[in-house]
N, C-alpha and C positions, 0 to 999 in steps of 0.2 A: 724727696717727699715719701715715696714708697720705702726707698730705705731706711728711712725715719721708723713708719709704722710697722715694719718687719722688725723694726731692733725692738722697740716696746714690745711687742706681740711674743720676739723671745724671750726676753724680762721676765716677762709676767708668766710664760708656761714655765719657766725654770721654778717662779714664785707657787705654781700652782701644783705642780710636782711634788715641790716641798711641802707642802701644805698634806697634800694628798699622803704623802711617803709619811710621814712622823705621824700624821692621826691615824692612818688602818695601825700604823705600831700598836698605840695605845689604846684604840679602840678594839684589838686585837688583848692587850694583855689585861683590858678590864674585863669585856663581855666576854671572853673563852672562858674563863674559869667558871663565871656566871653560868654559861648554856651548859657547863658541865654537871656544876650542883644543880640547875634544874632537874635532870636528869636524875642523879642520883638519890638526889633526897626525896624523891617522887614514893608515894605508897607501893609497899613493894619491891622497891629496888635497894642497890646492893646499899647505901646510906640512908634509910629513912628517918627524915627529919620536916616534920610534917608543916612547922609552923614555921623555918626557915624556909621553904618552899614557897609558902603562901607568901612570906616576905619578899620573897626576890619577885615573887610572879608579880606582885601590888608594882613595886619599885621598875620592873622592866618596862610593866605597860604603863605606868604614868608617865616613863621619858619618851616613850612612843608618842603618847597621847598629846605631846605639845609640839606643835608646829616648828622649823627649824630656826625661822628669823623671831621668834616670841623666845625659845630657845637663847638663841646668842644674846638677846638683850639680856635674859635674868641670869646668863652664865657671866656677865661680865664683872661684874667681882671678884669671881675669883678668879679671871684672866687676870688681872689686874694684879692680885697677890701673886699669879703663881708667875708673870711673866712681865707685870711693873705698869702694863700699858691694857688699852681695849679696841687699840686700831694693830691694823699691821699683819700681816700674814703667823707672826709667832702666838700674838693673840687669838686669830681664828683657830689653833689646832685646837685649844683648849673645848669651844663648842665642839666643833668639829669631832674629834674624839667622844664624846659626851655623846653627843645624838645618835654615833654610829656603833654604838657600845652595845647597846638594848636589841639593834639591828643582828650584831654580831652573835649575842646568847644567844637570839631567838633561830638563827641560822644553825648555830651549833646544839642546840635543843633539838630541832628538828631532824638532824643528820642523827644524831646518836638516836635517837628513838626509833630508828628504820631495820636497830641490831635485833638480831635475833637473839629472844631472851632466854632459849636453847643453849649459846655459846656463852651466853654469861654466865647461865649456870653450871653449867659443862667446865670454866675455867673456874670458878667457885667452891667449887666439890675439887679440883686438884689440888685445893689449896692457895690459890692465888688471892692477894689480899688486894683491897679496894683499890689501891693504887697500880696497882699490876693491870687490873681490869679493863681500868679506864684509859691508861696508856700504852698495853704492852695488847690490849685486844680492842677495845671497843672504839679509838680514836683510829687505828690502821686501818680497821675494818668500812669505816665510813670517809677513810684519805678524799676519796674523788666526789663525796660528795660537800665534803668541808672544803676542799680547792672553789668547788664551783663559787660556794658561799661567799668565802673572799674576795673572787672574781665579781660578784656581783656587789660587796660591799666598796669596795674602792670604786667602778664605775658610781655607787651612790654618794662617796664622798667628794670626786669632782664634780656631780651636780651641786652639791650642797657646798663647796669649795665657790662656783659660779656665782648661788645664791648670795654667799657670805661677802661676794664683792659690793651688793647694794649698801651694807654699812663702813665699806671703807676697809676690809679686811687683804683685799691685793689681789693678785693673782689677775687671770684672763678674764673672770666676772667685773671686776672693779675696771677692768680697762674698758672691757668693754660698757659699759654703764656712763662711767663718766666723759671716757672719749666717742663712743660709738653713737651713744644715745644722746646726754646731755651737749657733745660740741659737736653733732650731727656730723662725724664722720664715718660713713657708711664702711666703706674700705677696713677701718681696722674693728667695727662688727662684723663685717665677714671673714677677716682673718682671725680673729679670736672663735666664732663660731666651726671654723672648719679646723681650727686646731683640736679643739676639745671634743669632734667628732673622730678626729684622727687617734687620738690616744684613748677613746673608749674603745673603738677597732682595734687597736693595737693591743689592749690589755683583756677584752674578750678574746679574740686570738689566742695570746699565749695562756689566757686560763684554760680556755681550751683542752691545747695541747696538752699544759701540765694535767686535767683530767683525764685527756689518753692513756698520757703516760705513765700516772699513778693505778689505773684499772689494766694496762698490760704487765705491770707490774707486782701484783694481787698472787 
């Protein structure tokens, strides 16, 4: 019987992993570029683009502004096109990315806005053109604080990975839900709960380090 509920319990973090792992991807490759053009297109800065700005700022905080489980039910259409189905761990990334996208500009907005506007101009009058700026100085320059970001974004998307279990999306939250809660086995709520505390230790940890390690490296 225990090893029953240890084998689902691995099932399901392998399911939750996955989950976790392909959405910071994608939630990584929508909202970075997003907290970048905030930045830049900002009055004053090295892109200004004033009414693009004002667009992204509407379009960030409106997906902030909607709850995550309100969220996956109106995102399920296009689960549905882009992945056939709106149960099942491949359907969850599709929210899942979505919610944690606006998280991630507003992450990368923040870090870049802490540069000194000294060294942007300083690399501007060399010569260096926007794209140099933004990559070749002002992303290095804020590394340990963009790690941390990440570090804090994935711990949010195994919460919201957990959430996504009450609709039937998989992973440790759906185990737990339907086996823990609904067929009252205690046993694999506590092993789903201590699993999901283990790997947010495990992933604060090494964000951590990797923050050390990018400011010894500075």
């Amino acid at each position: 019987m225990v090893f029953s509920a240890l084998n689902m319990v691995f099932f399901s973090t392998l399911e939750t992993l996955y989950m976790v792992f392909f959405s910071t991807i994608f939630s990584m490759l929508i909202g970075f570029p997003i907290g970048i053009l905030l930045v830049i297109t900002k009055s004053g800065n090295i892109w200004e683009k004033l009414f693009l700005n004002k667009a992204l700022e509407i379009s960030v905080n409106t997906l902030r502004s909607f709850p995550f489980i309100i969220l996956m039910i109106c995102v399920f259409p296009l689960a549905r096109v882009i992945v056939g189905t709106t149960i099942g761990v491949n359907a969850a990334i599709v929210p899942l990315s979505i919610s944690a996208a606006p998280f991630v500009a507003r992450m990368v907005e923040g870090a870049l806005n802490e540069i000194d506007k000294g060294l942007i101009e300083a690399s501007s009058s060399m010569g260096a053109n926007n794209f140099t700026i933004v990559f070749k100085v002002m992303i290095p320059e804020t590394l340990p604080h963009l790690i941390h970001g990440l570090t804090v974004t994935v711990i949010s998307l195994i919460s919201y990975s957990a959430m996504a279990g009450t609709i039937g999306a998989g992973g440790l939250g759906d185990l737990a839900i339907r086996f823990g809660y609904q067929r009252f086995k205690v046993d694999i709520m506590i092993y789903s709960v201590v699993v999901i505390i283990i790997l947010v230790q495990i992933i604060q940890s090494f964000g951590n380090y990797l923050v050390k390690l990018s400011r010894k490296n500075k």
